[in-house]
N, C-alpha and C positions, 0 to 999 in steps of 0.2 A: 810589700810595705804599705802604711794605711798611712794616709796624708789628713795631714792634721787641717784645723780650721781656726783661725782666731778673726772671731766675731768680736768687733770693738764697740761696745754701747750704741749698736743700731738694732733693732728688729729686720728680721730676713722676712719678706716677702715674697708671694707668688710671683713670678713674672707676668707683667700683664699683656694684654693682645692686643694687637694694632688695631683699635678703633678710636685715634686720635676723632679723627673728622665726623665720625657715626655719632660721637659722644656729643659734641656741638650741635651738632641736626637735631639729637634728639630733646638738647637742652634747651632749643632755640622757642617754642611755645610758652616755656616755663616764666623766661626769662621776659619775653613781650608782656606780659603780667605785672610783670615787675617795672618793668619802662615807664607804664602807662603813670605810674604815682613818681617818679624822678624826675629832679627840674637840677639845674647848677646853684651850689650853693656857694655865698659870696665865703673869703678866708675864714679862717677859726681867729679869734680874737687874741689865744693864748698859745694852745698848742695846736702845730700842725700832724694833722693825720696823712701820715704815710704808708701806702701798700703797695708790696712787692710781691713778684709773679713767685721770687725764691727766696731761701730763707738765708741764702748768703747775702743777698743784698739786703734781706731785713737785719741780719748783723751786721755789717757794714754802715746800714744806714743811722743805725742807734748810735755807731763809732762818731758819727761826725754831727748827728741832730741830738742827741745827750738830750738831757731832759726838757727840749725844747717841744721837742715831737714826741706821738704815739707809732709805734711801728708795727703794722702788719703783716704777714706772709700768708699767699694764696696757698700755697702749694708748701709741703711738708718736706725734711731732711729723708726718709727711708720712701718716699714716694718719686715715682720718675713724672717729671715735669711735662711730659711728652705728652700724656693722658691725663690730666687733669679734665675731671669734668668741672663745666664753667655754672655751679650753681649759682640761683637766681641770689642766696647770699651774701657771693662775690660781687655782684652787682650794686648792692647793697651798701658793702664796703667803699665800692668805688665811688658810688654817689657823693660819698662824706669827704673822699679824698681829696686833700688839696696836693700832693704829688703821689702820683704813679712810676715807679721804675721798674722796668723790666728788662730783659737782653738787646731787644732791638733789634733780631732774626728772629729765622722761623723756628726756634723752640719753643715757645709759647703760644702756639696754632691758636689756643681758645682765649689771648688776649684781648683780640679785636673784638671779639663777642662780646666781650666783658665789657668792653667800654661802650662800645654803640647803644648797649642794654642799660647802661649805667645813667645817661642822658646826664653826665657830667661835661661840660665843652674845656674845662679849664686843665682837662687830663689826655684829651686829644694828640694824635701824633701832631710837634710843630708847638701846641704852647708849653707855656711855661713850667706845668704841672707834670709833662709828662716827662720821664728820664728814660731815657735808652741807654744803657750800662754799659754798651760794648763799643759805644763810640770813642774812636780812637785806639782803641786795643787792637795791633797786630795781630791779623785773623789764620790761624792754621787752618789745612787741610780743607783748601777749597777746591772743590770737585772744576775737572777740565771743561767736563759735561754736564750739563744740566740734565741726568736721565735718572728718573726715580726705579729703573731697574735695578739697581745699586744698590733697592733695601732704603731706608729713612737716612738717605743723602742730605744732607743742606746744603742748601745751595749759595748761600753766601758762607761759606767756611764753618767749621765746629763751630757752635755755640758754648762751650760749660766753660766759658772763658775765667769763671774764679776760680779754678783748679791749681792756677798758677798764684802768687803771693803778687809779684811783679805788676799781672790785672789789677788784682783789687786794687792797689793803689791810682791807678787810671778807672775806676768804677768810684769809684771813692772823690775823685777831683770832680766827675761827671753830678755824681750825688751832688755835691759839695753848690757846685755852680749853681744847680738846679734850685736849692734852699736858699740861695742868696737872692736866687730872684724873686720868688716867690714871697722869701720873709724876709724883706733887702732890710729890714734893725738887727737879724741876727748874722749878717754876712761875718761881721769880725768874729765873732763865734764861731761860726762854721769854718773858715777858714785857718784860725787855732786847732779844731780840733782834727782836722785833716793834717794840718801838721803833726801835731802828736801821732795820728794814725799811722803816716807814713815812717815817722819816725822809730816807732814800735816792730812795725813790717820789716824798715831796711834792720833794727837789729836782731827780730827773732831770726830773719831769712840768712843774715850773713856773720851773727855775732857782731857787738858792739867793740871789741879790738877794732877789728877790719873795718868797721865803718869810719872810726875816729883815725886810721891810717887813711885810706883809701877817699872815703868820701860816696855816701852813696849813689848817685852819679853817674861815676863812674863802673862803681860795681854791680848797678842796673845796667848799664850798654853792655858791659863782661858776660852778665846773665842772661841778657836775653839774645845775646849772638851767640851765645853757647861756649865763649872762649877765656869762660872764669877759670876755670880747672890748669886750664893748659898754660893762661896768665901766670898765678901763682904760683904752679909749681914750676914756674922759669923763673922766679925772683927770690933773691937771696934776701932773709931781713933779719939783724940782730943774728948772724951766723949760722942761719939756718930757713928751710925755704921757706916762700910763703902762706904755704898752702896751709902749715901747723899753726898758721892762726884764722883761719876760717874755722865761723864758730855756724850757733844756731842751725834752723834746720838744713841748709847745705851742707855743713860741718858734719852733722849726724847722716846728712846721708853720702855720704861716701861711701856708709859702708854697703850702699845696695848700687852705686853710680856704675854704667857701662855693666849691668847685671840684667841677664834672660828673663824676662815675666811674659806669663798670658792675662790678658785683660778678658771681662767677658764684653762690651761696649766700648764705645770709642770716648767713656767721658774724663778721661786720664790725660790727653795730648796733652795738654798744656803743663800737666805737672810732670807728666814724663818725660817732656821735651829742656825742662827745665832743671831735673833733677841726673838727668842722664841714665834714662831706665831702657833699655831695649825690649818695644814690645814685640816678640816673634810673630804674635798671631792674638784670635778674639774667639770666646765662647759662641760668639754669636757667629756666621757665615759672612752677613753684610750688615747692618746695623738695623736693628729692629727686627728685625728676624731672626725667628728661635733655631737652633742648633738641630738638626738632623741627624737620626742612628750615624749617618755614612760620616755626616762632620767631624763629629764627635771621635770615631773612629781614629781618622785622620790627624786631628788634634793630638789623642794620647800619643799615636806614631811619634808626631812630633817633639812632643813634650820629652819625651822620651831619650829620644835619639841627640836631641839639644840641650839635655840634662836643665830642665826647665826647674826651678825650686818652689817660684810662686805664682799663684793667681789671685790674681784682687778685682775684687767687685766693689760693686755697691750694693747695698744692704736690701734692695726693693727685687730685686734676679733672684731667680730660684735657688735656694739651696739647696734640691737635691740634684739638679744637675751641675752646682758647683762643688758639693760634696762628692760625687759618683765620680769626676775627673779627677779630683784631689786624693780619693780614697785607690782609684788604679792605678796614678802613677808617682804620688808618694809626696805630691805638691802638699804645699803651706799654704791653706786659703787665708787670703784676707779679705775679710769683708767689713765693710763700713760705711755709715751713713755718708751719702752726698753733702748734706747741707746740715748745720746747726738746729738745737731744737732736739724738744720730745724727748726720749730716751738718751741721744748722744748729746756733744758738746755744745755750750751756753753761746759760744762767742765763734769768731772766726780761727782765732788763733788757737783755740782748742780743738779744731777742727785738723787744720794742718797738724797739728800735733799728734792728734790720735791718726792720720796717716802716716808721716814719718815714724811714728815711735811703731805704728801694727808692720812697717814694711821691713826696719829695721829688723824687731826681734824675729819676724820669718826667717828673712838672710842669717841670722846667729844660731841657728837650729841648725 
């Protein structure tokens, strides 16, 4: 049987090779060039300039700075954040920035580079300019050990924390705080439009029925202890349970919840964890590290024997070795840009969209 692919409006990519660190060394001359002429520059009068390490928090950030701000993203939706080389451009960027946000872990290795090079002080870890996105966000999958023999471990917990709907809304509060301090005349704006944001989130995530029942609230604490499913379908409403009115994207994915997939990366936890996806196993052996004849091997075994249907990527991993697994053992690839931008989706919510809707139709094959 030949396994099929749906590639969602992202470009597939070579996988690339682990020379996070090598990329920074060799950037690091270019960019001292570039220092020598950078000084801090006082606020923008009108609009503020914001750059983001990802292009989720540069949709996110537009969410709640609306035509106040310009919003930039270092790093691309089909590009893996992990190797980003930190060109002396970036530097450039950062110079002008009056806020910086970024993860605030070690995803972003060539952050630091970027700012130290940038000779901005107002974007600094600690002032006001700069945002760390993951603050406050319950952190999965954090290693017992701190041992990089594990492959590209982090060691403060996953990072791809907007994978989940739930985050961005705490990336969102973080954004939110950050602009008010910075542009303390647009706080009541910012703080308007965070609501609206949030408000958007709690009903694409759960349908607006359940929300105006429920109370989003409540059905954030349901969602993120993982005991939504089992809530609703214990409660009786209007004659009938409640789980047949869970709309939006939990509603639609029911129909893949408590279903087998292979990821190739670990940058899924948080939507996985949220959506109810069992992931058996990963293309990769340890994270960051490419697949082996013997893995691979073991892998299809698996796929196999566990009647596996899908595998889903990100769009920047090889496709011939997500094609070769998919085509021996009759898997539904789904691959898809990480982040917003470029060829795939405009906004955030288009983003989870063409997730939900690329896992969906797998599962309906």
């Amino acid at each position: 049987m030949k396994g099929n692919r749906i590639v969602l409006r992202g470009t597939l990519l070579a996988a690339p090779s682990l020379v996070a660190l090598s990329l920074v060394a060799l950037s690091l001359a270019a960019l001292s060039l570039v220092a020598l002429s950078l000084a801090a520059r006082p606020l923008a009068a009108e609009t503020l300039e914001i750059v983001t390490t990802l292009p989720a928090y540069q949709a996110i950030a537009r969410e709640i700075a609306g035509e106040r701000a310009h919003v930039q993203a270092i790093s691309r939706g089909d590009e893996d954040a992990h190797f980003v080389k930190p060109k002396p451009s970036f530097a450039l960027m950062l110079r002008r920035a009056d806020v910086f946000i970024t993860t605030g872990l070690d995803l972003e290795l060539w952050a630091p580079v970027l700012i130290d090079k940038a000779g901005n002080r107002s974007i600094r870890v600690g002032q006001t300019g700069y945002v760390s996105a993951s603050e406050g966000v319950p952190l999965l999958d954090i290693p017992e050990v701190a041992d990089r023999s594990g492959g590209d471990v982090h060691l403060y917990g996953n990072p791809h924390i907007f994978t989940s709907p739930l985050n961005a809304k705490l990336v969102a509060a973080n954004i939110a705080r950050a602009l008010s301090a910075v542009d303390p005349g647009g706080a009541a704006w910012y703080q308007q439009r965070l609501e609206a944001f949030n408000s958007r989130v709690d009903e694409s995530l759960f349908g607006e029925e359940l929300v105006e029942l429920l109370g989003a609230e409540t059905l954030d604490s349901l969602a993120r202890n993982g005991r939504l499913v089992s809530f609703l379908e214990g409660q009786e409403y209007e004659g009938g349970p409640l789980i047949e009115r869970l709309g939006g994207w939990l509603g639609k994915g029911l129909a893949f919840r408590d279903r087998k997939i292979v990821a190739y990366h670990k940058n899924w936890i948080y939507f996985t964890d949220l959506f109810g996806l069992d992931v058996i196993d990963y293309v990769e052996p340890k994270p960051g590290i490419p697949p082996s004849a013997r893995h691979v091997h073991r892998l299809i075994g698996r796929i196999e024997d566990e009647k596996v249907k899908v595998i889903f990527a990100a769009s920047y991993f090889s496709v011939r070795q997500i094609e070769s697994i998919a085509d021996r053992t009759g898997c539904v690839a789904v691959v898809v840009p990480l982040g917003p931008g470029g060829e795939g989706p405009v906004d955030y919510f288009g983003l989870i969209d063409l997730w939900v809707d690329g896992l969906a139709a797998a599962f309906s094959e």
